[in-house]
N, C-alpha and C positions, 0 to 999 in steps of 0.2 A: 504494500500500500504506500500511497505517496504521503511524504512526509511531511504536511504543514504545521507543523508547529513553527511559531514567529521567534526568531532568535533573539536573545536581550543581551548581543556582544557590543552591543555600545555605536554600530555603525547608521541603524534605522528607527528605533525607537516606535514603530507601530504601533497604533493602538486600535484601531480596526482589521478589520477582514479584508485582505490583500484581494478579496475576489471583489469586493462590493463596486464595481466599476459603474453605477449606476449615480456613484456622489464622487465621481474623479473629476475635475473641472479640465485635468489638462490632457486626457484623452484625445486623441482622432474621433473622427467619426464622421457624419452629414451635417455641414455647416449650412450657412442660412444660404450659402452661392449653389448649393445642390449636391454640391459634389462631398466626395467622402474623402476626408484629410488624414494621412499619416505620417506621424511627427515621429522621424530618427534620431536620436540621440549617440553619438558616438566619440569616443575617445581618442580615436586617431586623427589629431591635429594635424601632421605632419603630410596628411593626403588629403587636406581640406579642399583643396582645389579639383582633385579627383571626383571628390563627392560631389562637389556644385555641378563639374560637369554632369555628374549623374543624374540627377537630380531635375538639373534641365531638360535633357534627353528624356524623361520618364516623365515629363508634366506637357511635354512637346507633343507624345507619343501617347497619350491617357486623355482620355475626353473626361470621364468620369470619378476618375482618383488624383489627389496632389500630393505630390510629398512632400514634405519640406525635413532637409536633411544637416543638422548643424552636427561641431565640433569643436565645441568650447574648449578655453583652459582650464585646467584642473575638472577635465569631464566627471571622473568617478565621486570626487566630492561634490559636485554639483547633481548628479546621478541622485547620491542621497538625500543631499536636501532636498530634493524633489520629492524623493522615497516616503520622509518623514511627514510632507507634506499631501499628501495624497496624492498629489500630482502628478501621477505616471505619465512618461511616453510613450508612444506606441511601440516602439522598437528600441531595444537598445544595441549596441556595438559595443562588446566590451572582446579584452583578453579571455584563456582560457587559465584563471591562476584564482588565488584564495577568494578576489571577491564576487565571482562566479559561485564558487562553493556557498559563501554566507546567502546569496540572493536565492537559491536551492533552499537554502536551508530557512531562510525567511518566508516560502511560500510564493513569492511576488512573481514566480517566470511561470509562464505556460507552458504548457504540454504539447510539444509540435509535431509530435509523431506521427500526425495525417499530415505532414505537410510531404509533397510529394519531391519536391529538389531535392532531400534527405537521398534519396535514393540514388543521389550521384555524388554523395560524397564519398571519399577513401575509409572506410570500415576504420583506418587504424584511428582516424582523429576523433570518430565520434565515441572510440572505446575511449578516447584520453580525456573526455569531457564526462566519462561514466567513472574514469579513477576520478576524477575531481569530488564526488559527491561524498560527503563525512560519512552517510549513511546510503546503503541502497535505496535508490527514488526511484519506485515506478515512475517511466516517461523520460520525453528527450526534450531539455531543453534548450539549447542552443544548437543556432547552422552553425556548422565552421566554415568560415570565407578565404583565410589565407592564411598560411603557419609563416615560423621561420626555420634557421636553422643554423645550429652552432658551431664549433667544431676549431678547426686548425684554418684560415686562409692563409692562402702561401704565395710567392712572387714564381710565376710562372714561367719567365722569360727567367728568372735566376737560376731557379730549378733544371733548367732545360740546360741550358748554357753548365752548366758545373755536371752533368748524369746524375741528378738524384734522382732518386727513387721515390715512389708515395708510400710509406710505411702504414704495414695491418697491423701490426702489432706493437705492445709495450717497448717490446726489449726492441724493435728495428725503429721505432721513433728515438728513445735514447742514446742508438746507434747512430741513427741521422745527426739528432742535434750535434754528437761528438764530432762527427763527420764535415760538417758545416762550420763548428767551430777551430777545426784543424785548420780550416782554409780561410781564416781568418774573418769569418762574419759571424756577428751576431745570430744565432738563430731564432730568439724568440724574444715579444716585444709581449711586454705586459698591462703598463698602466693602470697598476694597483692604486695610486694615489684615493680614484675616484671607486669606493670601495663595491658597487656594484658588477664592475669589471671582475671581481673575482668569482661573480655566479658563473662566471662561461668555464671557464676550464672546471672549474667545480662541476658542473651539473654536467659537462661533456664524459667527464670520467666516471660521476653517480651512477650514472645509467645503466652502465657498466660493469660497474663493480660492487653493487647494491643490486637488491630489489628494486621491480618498479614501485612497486606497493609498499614501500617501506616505513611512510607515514602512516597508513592505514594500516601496519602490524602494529606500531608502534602506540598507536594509538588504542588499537588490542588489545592492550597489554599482551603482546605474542613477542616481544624480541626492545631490543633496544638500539640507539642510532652507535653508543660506543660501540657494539658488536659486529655491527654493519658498515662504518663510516670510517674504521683505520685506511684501509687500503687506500681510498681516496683522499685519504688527507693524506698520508703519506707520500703520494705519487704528486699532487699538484706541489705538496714543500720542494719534492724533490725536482719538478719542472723553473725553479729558482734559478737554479745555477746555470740554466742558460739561456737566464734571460738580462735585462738592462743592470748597468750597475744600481742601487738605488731604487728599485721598482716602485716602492711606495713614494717615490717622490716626482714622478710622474700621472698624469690625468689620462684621460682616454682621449684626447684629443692630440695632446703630446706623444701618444702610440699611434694613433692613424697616420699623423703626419709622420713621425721615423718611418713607421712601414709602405707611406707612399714615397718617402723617397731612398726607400730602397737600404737603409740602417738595420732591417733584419731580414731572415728570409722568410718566416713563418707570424703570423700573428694568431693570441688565442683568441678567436671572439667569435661573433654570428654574425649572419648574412647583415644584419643590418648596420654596421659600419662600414662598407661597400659608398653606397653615398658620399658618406665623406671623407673617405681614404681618396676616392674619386675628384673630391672640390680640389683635393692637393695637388693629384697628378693622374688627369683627366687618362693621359694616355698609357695607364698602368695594367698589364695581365696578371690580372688575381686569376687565382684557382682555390679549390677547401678540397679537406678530406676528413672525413671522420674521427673523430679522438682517437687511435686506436690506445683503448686503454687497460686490456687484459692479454695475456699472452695466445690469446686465438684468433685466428682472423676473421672466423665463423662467427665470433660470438660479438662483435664490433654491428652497433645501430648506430643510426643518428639521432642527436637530439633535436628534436623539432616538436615546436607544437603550437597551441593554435593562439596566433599571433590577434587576430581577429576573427570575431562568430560575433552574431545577430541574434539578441532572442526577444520574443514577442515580450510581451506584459501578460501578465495576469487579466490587470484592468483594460487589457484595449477590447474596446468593445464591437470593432469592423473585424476579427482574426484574416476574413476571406481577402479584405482588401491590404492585409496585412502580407499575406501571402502573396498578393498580385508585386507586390513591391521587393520582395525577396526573389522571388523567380528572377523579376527583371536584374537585381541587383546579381544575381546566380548566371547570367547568359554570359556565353564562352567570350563574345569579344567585352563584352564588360570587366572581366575578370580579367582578359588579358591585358586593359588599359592600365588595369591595378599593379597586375604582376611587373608590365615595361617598368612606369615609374617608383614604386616601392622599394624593386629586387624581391617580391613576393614569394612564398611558396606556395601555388593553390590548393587547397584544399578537396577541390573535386577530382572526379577520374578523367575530365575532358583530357586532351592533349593542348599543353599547351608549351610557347617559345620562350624557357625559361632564361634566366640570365648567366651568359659565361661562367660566371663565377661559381657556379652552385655545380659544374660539369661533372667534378670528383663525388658528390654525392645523390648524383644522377637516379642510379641502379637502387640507391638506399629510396628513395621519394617514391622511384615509380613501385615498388616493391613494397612500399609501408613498412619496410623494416626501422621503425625508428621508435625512441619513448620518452617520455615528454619531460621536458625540465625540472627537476625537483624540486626548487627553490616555487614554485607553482602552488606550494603544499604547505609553505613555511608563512607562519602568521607575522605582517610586518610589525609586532611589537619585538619581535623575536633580532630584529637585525642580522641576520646570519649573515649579509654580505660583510658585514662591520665586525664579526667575530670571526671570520673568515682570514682578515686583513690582518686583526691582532694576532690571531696563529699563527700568520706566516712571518710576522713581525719577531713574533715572541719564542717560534718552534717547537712550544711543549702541545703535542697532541694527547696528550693523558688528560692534560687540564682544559683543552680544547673542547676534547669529546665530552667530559664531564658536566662542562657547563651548557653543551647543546643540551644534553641529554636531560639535564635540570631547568633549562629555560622554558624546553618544551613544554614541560608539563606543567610549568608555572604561567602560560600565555599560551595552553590548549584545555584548561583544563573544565570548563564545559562541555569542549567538542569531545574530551576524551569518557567525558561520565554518559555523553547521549550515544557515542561507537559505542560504550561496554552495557551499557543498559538495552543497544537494540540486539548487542548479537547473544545476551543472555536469556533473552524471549526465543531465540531462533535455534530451532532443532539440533 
């Protein structure tokens, strides 16, 4: 059964019934002009101009529906205050990461599983929107529209010119870096300063060398993150040594630009620094490759996951016309306008002309072998990118692991009493 109980983590504060869409003032619906209005609400600023074109196109193309499709600053806290206010959109655009999970858990998303574009999405992203949920929830609540994808990019035109290789494994990545740094380059650029930079190589090797499900055991009470999380701490301490002098005293901006001009060969990050490694040095060959970060080549995914999804409201009161505007938003050259400008990963099974840079992780995309960033799971009281930093700062992984292990449960510990309360009802 689906789970509406209204959550009291401090982000919505509800006081009515998330279905009561009959006293929402800021719903869609049939305006006094006739037509039926669908207000998107969405987070990704950064494609704002994407979406106006969209937007235009779908009000050009519609006699009887308008959409009107913003992307405010600080969308997600603006999302709430609306939340708190009854004031639903009709659609929201958010990531697929913790506050996905609370909105599940607060009751507010619909149930879209008659929605019929579902059916061209890639199985693996809407399984990674089904780990999202604290609790199993009958029903699908979010489209996925476009992932990303993390990993190692690397200078292509370096790589080529010196014979490396693309390394599957642990121990032939270690051997490369040695390799590269024999020949007197840098191999790897970090840009710790700016402490979120360290979720990429973290959550590249997680996937890896952890459970997916590792927060939901843990949350179990089936296992713990010290049990689970040496190797990977272990392994990103030890990708240090060959990287910048000083890592923590560089920004991620100060690493895009070393790696656009050619100061390292490899950089750890995701597709989405491509952009502006690019503002640097327009006429750069990136290439990526998967973290390989266990000793099997077989056993090497990619991290990706859903960068942006769509989901309806509770309160929208048009669902039908709601769906007319996600089809549209779903059609293959729409998506592919998103993927040119972005460096997207689409989310569906069309075919689409992905960008250069993604060539090495090709095979991983079309194949769905990939699972989803872990940090996705990690509640932002918790700082893990900021405990992250200080470990690598400080080196003691004993005292590391210990205090995740203790933060967790001091800034889950709601979510951890309503996992143990449901799986002790369950057979």
């Amino acid at each position: 059964m689906r789970n509406d109980t209204i959550t009291r983590r401090g982000f919505l504060g509800l006081t009515a019934a998330a279905g009561a869409s009959s006293l929402l003032s800021g719903c869609g619906g049939t305006a006094s002009d006739g037509k039926r209005h669908v207000e998107v609400v969405t987070y990704k600023q950064e494609a704002v101009k994407i979406f106006e074109r969209l937007q235009d196109e779908f009000n050009a193309t519609h006699d009887d529906i308008v959409v009107s499709i913003t992307c405010p600053n600080n969308a997600t806290t603006v999302m709430r205050t609306r939340f708190i206010r009854e004031d639903y959109p009709d659609i929201i655009g958010i990531g697929g990461d913790i506050s996905f999970s609370n909105f599940i858990d607060a009751g507010i998303l619909a149930d879209v599983s008659d929605f019929e574009g579902l059916g061209h999405v890639k199985p693996a992203y809407l399984d990674i929107l089904e780990t999202l949920e604290f609790v199993p929830t009958e029903g699908t609540f979010g489209v996925p529209y476009m992932a990303n994808a993390a990993g190692v990019l690397y200078n292509r035109q370096m790589f080529r010119g010196h014979g490396w290789d693309i390394p599957t494994t642990w121990q032939e990545f270690i051997d490369l870096c040695e390799t590269i740094r024999a020949a007197g380059i840098l191999p790897l650029y970090f840009g710790f300063k700016d402490t979120w930079t360290t979720l990429a190589p973290w959550n590249a090797l997680a996937i890896e060398l952890a459970p997916s499900d590792i927060c939901q055991q843990v949350n179990a009470g089936r296992t713990t993150f010290t049990e689970h999380y040496r190797e990977t701490a272990e392994k990103i301490q030890a990708l240090l040594a060959y990287g910048e002098d000083g890592p923590f005293a560089y920004g991620y901006n100060d690493a895009c630009t070393a790696f656009a001009r050619g100061e390292s060969a490899m950089y750890t990050i995701g597709s989405y620094a491509v952009p502006q490694i690019l503002s640097v040095n327009p006429e750069m060959d990136i290439d990526s490759f998967v973290m390989p970060g266990n000793d099997s080549s077989d056993g090497q995914v990619l991290n990706s996951g859903v960068d942006l999804q769509f989901c309806v409201m509770e309160a929208c009161p048009d669902k039908e016309a709601a769906y007319e505007v996600l089809s549209f938003l779903l059609e293959h050259d729409n998506m592919q306008t998103y993927v040119d400008d972005q460096n997207a990963v689409p989310c569906t099974t069309d075919d689409f002309d992905l960008p250069d840079m993604l060539d090495g992780m090709r095979d991983y995309i079309e194949e769905g072998r990939m699972a989803d960033f872990q940090d996705h799971h990690y509640p932002s009281e918790m700082d893990v990118a900021g405990q992250i930093q200080t470990f690598l700062i400080e080196g003691d992984v004993d005292a590391f692991l210990a205090k995740f292990d203790a933060d967790w449960t001091r800034y889950n510990r709601d979510i951890i009493q309503k996992v143990q309360d449901y799986y002790a009802t369950q057979a």
